[in-house]
C-alpha positions in Angstrom: -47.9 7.6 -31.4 -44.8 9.7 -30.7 -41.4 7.4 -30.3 -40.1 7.6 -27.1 -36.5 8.9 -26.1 -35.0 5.4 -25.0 -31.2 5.0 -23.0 -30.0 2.0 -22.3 -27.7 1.7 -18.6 -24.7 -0.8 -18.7 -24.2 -1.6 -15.0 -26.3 -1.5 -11.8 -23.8 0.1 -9.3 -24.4 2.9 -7.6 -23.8 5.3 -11.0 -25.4 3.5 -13.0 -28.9 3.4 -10.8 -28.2 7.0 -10.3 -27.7 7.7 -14.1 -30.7 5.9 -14.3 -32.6 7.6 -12.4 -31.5 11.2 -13.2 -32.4 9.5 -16.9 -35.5 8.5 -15.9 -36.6 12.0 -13.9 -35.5 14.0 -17.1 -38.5 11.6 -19.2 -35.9 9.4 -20.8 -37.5 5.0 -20.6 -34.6 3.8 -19.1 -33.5 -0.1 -19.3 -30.8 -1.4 -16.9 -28.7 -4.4 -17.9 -26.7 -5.8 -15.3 -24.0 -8.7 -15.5 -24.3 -10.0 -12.2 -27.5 -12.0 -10.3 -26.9 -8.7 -8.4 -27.5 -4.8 -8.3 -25.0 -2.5 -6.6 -21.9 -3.7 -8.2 -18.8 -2.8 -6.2 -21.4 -2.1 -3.5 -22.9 -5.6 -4.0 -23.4 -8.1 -1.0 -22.4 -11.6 0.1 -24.8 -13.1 2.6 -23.3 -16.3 4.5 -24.4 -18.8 7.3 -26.5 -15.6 8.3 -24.2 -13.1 7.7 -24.5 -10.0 5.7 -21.0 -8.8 4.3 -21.1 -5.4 2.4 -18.7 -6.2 -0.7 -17.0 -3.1 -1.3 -17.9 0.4 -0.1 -18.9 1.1 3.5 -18.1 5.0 4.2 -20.7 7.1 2.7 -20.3 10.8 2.9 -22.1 13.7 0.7 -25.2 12.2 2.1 -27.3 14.6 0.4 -26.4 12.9 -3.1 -28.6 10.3 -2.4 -31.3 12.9 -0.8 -31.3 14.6 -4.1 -32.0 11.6 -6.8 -35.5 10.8 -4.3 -36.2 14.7 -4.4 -36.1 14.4 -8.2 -39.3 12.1 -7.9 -40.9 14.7 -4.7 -40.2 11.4 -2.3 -38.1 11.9 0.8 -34.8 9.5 0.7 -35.6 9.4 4.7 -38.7 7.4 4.1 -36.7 4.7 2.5 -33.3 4.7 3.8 -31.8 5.7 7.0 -28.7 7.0 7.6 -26.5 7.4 10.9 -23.8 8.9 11.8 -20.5 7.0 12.8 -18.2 8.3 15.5 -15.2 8.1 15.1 -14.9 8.6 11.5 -11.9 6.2 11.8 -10.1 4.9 14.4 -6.2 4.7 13.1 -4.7 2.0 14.5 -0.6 1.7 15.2 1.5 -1.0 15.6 2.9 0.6 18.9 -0.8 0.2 20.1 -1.5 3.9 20.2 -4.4 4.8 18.1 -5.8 8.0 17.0 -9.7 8.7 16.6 -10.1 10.3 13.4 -13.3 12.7 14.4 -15.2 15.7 12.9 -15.5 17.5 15.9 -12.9 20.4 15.8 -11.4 20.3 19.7 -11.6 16.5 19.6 -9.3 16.0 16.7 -7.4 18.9 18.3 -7.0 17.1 21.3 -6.2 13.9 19.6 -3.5 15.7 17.6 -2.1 17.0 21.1 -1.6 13.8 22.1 0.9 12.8 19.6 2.6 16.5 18.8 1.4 19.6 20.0 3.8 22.0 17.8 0.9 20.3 15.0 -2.2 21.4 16.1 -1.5 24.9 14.8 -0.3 23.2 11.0 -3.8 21.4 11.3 -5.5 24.1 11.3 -3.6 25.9 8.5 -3.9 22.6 6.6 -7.4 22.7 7.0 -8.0 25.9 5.7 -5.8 24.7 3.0 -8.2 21.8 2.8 -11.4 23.6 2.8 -10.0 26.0 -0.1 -9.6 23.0 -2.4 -13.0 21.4 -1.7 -14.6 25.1 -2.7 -12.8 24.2 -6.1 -12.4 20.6 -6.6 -15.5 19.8 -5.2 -18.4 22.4 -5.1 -17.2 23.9 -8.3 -15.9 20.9 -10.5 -17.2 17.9 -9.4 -20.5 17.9 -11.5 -18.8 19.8 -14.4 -17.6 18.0 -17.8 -14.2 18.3 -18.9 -14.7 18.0 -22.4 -12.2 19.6 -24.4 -8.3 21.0 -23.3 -9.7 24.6 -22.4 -12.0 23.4 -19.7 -8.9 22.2 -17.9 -6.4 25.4 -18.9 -9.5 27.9 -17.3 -8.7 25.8 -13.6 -4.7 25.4 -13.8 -4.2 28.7 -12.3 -6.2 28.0 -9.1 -4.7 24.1 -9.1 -1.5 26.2 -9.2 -2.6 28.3 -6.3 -3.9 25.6 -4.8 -0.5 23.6 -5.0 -2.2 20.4 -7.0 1.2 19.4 -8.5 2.2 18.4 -5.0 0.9 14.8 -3.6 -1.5 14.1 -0.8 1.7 13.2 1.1 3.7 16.6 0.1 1.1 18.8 0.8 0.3 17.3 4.3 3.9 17.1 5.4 4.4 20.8 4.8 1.9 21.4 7.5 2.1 18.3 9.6 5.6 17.4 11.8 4.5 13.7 13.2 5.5 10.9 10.8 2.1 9.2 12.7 -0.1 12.0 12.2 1.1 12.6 8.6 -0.3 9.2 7.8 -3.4 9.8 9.8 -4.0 12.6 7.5 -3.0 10.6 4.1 -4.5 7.6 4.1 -7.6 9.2 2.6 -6.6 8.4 -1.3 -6.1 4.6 -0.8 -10.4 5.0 -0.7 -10.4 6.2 -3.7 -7.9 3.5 -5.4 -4.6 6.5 -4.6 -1.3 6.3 -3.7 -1.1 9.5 -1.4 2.8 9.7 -2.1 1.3 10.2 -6.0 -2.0 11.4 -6.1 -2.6 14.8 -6.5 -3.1 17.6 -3.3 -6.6 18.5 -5.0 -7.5 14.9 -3.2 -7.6 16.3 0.4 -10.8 17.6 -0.3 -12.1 14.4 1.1 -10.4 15.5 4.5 -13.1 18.6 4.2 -15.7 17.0 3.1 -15.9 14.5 5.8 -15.5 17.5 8.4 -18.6 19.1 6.6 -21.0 16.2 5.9 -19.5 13.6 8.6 -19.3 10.2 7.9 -22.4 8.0 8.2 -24.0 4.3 7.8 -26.8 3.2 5.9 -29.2 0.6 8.2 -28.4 -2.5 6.5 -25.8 -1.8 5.2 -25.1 -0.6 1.2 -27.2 -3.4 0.3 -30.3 -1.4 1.7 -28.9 1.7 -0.3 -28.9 -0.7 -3.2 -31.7 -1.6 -3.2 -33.8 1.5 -2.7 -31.8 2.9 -5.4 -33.7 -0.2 -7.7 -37.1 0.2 -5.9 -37.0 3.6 -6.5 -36.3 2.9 -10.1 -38.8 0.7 -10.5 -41.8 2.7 -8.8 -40.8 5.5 -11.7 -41.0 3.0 -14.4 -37.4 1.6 -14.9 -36.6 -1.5 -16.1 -33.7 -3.5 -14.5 -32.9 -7.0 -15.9 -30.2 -9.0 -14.1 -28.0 -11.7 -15.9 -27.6 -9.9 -18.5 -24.2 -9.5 -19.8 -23.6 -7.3 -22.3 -21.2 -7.8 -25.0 -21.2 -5.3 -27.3 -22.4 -1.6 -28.2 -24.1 -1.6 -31.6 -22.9 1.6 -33.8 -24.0 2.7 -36.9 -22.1 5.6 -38.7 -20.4 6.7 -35.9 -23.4 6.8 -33.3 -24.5 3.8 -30.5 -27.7 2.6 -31.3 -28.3 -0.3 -29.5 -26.5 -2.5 -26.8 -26.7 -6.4 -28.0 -25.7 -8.9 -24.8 -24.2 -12.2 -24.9 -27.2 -14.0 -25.7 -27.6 -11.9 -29.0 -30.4 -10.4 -27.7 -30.5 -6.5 -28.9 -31.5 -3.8 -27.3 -32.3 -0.2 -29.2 -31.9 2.8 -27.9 -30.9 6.5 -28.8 -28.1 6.4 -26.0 -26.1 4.1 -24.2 -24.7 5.4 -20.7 -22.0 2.7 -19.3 -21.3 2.2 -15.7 -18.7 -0.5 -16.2 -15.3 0.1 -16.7 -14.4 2.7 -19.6 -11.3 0.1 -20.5 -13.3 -2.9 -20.9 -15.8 -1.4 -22.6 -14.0 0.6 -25.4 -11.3 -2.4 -25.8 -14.0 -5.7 -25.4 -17.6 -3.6 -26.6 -16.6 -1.4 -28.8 -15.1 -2.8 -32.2 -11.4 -1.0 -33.3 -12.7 0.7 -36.4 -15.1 2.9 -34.2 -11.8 3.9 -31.5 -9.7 6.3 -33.2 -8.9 8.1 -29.9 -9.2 5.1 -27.1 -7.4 2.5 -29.1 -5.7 -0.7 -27.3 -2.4 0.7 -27.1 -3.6 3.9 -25.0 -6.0 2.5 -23.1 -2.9 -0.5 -22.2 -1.0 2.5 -21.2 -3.2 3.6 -18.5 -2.2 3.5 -15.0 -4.8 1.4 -13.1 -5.6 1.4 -9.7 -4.0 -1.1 -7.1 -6.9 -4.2 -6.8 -7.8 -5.0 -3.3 -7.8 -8.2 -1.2 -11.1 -8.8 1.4 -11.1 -11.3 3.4 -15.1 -11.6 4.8 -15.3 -13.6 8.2 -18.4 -13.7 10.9 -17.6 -14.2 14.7 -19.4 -16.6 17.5 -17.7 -13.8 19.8 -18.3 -10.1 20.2 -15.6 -7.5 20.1 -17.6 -4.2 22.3 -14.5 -2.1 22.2 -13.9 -2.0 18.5 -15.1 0.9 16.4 -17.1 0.7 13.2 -14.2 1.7 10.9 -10.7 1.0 12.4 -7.7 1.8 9.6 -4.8 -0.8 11.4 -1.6 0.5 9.6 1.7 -1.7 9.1 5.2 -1.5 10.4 5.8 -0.1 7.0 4.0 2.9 5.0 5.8 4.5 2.0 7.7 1.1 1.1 4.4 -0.5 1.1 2.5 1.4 -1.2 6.0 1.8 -3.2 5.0 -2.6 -3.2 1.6 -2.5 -4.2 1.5 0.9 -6.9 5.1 0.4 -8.2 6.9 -2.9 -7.5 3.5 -4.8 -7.4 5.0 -7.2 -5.4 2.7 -8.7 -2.5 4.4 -7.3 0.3 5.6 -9.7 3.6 3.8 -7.0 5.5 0.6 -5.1 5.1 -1.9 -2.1 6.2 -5.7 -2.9 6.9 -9.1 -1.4 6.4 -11.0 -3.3 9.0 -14.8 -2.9 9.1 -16.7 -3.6 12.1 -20.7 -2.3 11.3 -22.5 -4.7 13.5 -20.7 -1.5 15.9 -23.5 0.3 14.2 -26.4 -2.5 13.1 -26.6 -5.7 14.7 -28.8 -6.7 12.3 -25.7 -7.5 10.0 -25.3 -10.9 11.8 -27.0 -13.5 13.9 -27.6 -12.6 17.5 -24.4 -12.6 19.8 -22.4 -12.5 16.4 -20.1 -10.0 14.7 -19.7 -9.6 11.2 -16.0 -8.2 9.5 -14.1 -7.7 6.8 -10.6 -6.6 6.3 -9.6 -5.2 3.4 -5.5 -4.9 2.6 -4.5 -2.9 -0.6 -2.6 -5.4 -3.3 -1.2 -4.9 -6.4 -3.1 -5.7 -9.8 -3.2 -8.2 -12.4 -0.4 -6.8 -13.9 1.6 -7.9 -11.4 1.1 -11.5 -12.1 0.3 -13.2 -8.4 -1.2 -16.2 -8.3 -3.9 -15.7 -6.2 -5.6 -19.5 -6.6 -2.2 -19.9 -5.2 -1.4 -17.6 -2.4 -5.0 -16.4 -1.7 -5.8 -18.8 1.3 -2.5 -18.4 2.9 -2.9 -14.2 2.9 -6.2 -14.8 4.4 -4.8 -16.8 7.1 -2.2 -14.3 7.9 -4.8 -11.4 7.8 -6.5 -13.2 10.4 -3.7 -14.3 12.4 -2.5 -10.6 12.8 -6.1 -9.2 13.7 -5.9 -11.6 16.4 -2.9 -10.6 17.6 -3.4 -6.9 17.3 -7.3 -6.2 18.0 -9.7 -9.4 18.5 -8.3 -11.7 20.9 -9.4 -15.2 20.0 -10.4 -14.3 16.5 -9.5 -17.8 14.9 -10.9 -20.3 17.4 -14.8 -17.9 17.5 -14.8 -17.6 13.5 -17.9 -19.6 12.1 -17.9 -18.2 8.5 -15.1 -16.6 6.3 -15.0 -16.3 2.8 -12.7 -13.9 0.5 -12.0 -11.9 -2.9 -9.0 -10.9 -4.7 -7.9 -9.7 -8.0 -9.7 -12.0 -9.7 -13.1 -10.8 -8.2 -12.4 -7.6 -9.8 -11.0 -9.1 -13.1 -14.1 -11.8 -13.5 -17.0 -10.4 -11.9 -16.9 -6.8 -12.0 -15.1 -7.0 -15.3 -12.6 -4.6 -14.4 -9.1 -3.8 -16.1 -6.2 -5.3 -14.6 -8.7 -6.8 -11.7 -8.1 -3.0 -10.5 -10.9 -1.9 -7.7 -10.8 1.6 -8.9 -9.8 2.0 -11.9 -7.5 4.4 -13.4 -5.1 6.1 -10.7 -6.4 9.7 -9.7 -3.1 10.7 -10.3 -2.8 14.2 -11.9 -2.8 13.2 -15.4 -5.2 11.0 -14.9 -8.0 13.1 -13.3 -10.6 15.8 -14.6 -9.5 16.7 -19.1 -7.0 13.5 -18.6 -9.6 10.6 -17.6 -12.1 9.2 -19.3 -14.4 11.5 -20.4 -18.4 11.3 -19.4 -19.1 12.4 -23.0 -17.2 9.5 -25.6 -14.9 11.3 -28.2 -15.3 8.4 -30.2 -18.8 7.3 -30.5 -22.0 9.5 -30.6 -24.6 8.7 -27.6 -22.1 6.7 -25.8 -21.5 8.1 -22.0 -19.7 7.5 -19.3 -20.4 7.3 -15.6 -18.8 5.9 -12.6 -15.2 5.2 -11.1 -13.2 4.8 -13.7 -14.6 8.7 -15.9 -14.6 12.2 -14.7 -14.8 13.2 -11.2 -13.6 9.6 -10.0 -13.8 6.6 -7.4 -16.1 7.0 -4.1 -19.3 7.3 -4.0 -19.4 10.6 -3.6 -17.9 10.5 -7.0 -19.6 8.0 -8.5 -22.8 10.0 -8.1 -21.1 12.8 -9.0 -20.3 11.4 -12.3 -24.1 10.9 -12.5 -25.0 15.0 -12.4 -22.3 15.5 -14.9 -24.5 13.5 -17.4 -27.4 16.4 -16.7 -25.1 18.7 -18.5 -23.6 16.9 -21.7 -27.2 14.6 -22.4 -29.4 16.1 -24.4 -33.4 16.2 -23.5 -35.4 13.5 -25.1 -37.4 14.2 -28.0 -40.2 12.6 -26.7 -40.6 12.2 -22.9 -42.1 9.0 -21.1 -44.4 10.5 -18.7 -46.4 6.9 -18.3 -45.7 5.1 -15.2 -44.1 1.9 -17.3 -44.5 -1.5 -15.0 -41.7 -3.6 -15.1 -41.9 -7.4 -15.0 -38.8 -8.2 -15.3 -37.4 -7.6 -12.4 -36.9 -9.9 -9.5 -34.8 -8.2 -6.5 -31.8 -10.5 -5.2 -30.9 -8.3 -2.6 
């Protein structure tokens, strides 16, 4: 009997199961080892008292991703997963109380921009053209294409040039935009995908476009559901997903992986290992120093991580009707703050939000009468030392205490659950360097031939998808990172073509 092509997945989040599947659809038997009691990974979930809090990402955009990893199969992604659209996008929020609805609809965000300065609308819509020229690059052209050797990335410079990349979010935006308040409304965007927009590169406002193109939408249920008919798609095609299953180390012989061994010693062979965890952790805790002449500890230390994030979960008694699904409730402070959390990593007196409101969209995500939230605020990572076992309760407390006094009258004395993460979440859980949320910056040097490449230069059948490799953070990129694998994997020697049932599976979503 022919051997089968075999790949073992480190990692259930979201491009890891798409990995997976992509694996799976190409004739690959694929075996998913997760850490966690959990798939979905930053997506994961915490259900409490009745409540059902998303962990980590909540905007999905690029909806047609998803469509395509069910079309790979001839299934329709619609018969398993809905998606809505939200409106507004965002609603920013300013400590003067005005507010600004972040919208796709061209004369609504015209007439939003009016409202603050009307000498912007015309430098909108120049920056938007601006915009839409960098997604055509960044995006349609680059997103799903490996950057494997120095040449790739010398064939783009002249159109980053053109382009202005070398300028920051911030930069670019300001050369178009007048209003200090509409300059943030239209840079905040990088902080989703772990960026300081008064660092990260211009080539990051392609988010701006592709939200106008592809809106930005909900998943009923919330990103558990997308979870989890990510894995029951899996599974119908003859995946295998095992959960509690640390892994601890890739096995190489010569210079190639050939098997992934977890904590419990257990080994497991294969002819390819793609990771979905962390590319730091895994070359500098899996991957012994003999096999790392490129990725050694001293470079990979070197690295400029993402800031970490603080969430602080909490379900209501009382309902809050006039609050939108995603509100972004910015500080008294904006460049000095992020100068705080990327720079300084200090943990700042003050502090900007990410508040997420989806029982706007689904009810279903709490008990009946009930609201479910969670605030997310942008800290500084492990590096910076804070003690969160120390500090963590208090910041929670002050989260709350300035919701209440900016959006949701009577917050403290109508919450019934609350719960939070930190740094440590990050650090522990997700195994993530420096408890970052993103990992590496999406700075410049850090994005495209400079990150972690999807194809390892150091070890033979050891890939790379995910946050922290090539295109980056999101999930648009994370699924992104996914496609790039179609083009540096090889086709199996063998295909599986038998429908494999799994038993060793039991869904904890």
């Amino acid at each position: 009997m022919p051997r089968i092509s075999r790949a073992v997945v480190i990692g259930a989040g979201l491009g890891g199961l798409a990995a997976a599947l992509r694996l799976r659809a190409r004739g690959y038997a694929v075996t998913v080892l997760e850490a966690r009691d959990q798939a979905g990974g930053r997506a994961g979930v915490f259900r409490q008292d009745g409540f059902q809090f998303d962990a980590g990402p909540t905007v999905v955009t690029a909806p047609y991703l998803f469509d395509e990893l069910w079309q790979l199969f001839g299934e329709r992604r619609e018969d398993h997963l809905t998606f809505t659209p939200v409106d507004p996008f965002y609603r920013v929020q300013f400590t003067t109380g005005e507010h600004f609805d972040y919208v796709g609809d061209e004369e609504r965000i015209l007439e939003e921009i009016r409202k603050f300065n009307p000498a912007d609308v015309d430098g909108y819509r120049r920056m938007v053209e601006h915009a839409k020229k960098i997604f055509e690059i960044g995006y349609l052209k680059l997103a799903d294409v490996p950057f494997e050797r120095l040449s790739d990335m010398l064939r783009v410079v002249p159109a980053m040039l053109r382009l202005k990349s070398h300028r920051s979010v911030y930069q670019l935006v300001s050369s178009y935009i007048q209003d200090d308040r509409l300059r943030q409304v239209f840079t905040f965007q990088p902080l989703l995908v772990g960026g300081n927009p008064f660092d990260t590169s211009s080539i990051y406002m392609l988010i701006h476009y592709l939200e106008r193109k592809w809106g930005v939408h909900w998943a009923r249920g919330g990103t558990a559901a997308i979870v989890q008919a990510m894995v029951d798609l899996l599974i119908r095609q003859g995946g295998e997903l095992h959960l509690n299953t640390p892994v601890a180390e890739v096995e190489i012989q010569g210079d190639h992986a050939v098997a992934v061994n977890d904590v419990t010693g257990k080994s497991w062979p294969c002819d390819l290992v793609v990771a979905n965890a962390d590319p730091s952790v895994v070359y500098t805790r899996m991957i012994s120093a003999r096999y790392r002449a490129k990725h050694n500890d001293a470079r990979v230390a070197g690295i400029r991580q993402s800031m970490s994030a603080f969430v602080t979960y909490f379900g209501t008694k009382k309902t809050y009707p006039d609050l939108k699904h995603h509100t972004i409730v910015l500080g008294p402070r904006y460049k000095g703050l992020l100068d705080d959390v990327f720079n300084r990593k200090v943990l700042a007196d003050d502090f900007s939000l990410y508040l997420h409101a989806p029982t706007r969209s689904d009810p279903s995500m709490a008990p009946p009468g009930h609201e479910a939230f969670y605030a997310l605020s942008p800290i500084p990572n492990n590096r910076s030392g804070i003690r969160w076992d120390r500090q963590g309760e208090a910041y929670q407390e002050k989260i709350l205490e300035s919701l209440e006094a900016r959006l949701l009258p009577g917050l403290r004395d109508n919450i019934v659950t609350k719960s939070f993460i930190d740094a440590r979440f990050f650090a522990k859980d997700l195994r993530s360097y420096d408890g970052a949320a993103f990992g590496p910056q999406p700075l410049l040097t850090q994005s495209a031939w400079f990150r972690y490449h999807n194809r390892s230069e150091d070890v033979g059948g050891l890939y790379f998808v995910g946050a922290g490799t090539h295109p980056g953070a999101g999930i648009p990129g994370v699924l992104s990172s996914a496609k790039v694998l179609d083009r540096v994997i090889p086709e199996p020697d063998t295909a599986d073509v038998v429908h494999v049932e799994t038993h060793k599976y039991r869904s904890a979503m």
